[in-house]
C-alpha positions as CSV (number, residue, x, y, z in Angstrom):
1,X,35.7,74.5,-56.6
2,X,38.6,75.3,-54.2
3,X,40.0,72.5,-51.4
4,X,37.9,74.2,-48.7
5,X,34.6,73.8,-50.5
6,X,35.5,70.2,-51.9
7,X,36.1,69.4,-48.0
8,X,33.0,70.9,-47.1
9,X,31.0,68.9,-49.1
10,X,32.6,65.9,-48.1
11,X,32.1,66.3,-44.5
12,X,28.4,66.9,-45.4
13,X,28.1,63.8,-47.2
14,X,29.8,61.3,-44.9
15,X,27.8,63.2,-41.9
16,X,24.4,62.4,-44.0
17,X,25.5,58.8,-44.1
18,X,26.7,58.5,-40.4
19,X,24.4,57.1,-38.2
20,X,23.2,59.8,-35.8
21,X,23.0,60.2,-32.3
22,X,21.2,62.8,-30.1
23,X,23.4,64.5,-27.4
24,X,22.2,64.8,-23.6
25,X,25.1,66.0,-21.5
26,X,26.0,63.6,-19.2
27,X,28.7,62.9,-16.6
28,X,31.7,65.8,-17.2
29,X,29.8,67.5,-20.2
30,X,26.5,67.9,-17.5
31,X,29.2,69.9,-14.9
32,X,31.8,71.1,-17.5
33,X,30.2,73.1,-20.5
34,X,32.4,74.1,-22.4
35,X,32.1,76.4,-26.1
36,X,32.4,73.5,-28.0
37,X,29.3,71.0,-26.4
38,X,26.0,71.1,-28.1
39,X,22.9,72.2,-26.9
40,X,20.6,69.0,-25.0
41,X,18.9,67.2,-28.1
42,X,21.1,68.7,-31.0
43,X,21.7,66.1,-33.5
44,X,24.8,64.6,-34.0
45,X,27.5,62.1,-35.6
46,X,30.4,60.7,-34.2
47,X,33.8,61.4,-36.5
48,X,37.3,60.8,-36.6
49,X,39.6,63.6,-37.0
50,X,43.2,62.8,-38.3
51,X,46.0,62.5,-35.7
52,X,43.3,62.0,-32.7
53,X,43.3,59.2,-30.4
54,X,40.2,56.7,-31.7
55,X,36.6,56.9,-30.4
56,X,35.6,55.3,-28.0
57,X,39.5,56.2,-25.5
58,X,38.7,57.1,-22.4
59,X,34.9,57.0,-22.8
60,X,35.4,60.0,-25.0
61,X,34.4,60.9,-28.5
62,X,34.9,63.6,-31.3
63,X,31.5,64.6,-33.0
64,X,30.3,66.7,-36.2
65,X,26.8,68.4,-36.7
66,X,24.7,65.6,-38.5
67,X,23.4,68.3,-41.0
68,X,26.6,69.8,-41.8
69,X,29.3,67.7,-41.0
70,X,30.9,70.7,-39.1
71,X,33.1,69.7,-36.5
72,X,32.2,70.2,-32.7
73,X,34.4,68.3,-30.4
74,X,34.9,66.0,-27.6
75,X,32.4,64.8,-25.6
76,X,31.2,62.2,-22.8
77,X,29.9,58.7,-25.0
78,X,27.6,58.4,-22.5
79,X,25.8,61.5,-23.5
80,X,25.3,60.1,-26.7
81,X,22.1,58.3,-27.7
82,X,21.5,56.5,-31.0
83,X,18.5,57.3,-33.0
84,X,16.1,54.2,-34.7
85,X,15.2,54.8,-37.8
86,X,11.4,53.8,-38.5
């Protein structure tokens, strides 16, 4: 297994762990689409990419795909809402 497929499957794991949020633009992501926001109602976790400022900065966030653990980008925190698990 090379280092891009061990990472992979990392980023998958820790993204199935993460607690998950559902993204509905809000504020500068509802005006400002960019190539990197998510659809309404895609699925997603927040991460933590190396060298980035932390979550949570500005009212700002980094997030993955939940499923994949790909990463997707910076986004609004008010445009993320937390799923309950039943």
């Amino acid at each position: 297994m090379t280092y891009a497929q061990e990472k992979l499957e990392k980023d998958r794991v820790r993204a199935q762990r993460a607690p998950k949020f559902t993204f509905m633009a809000q504020g500068y992501d509802r005006f400002d689409r960019r190539q990197h926001t998510p659809q309404d109602g895609t699925i997603v976790v927040k991460t933590q990419p190396y060298g980035c400022p932390r979550n949570g900065t500005a009212k700002h966030c980094f997030i993955a795909d939940a499923v994949t653990g790909q990463f997707i980008g910076l986004v609004y925190e008010g445009s993320l809402k937390r799923l309950i698990k039943i």
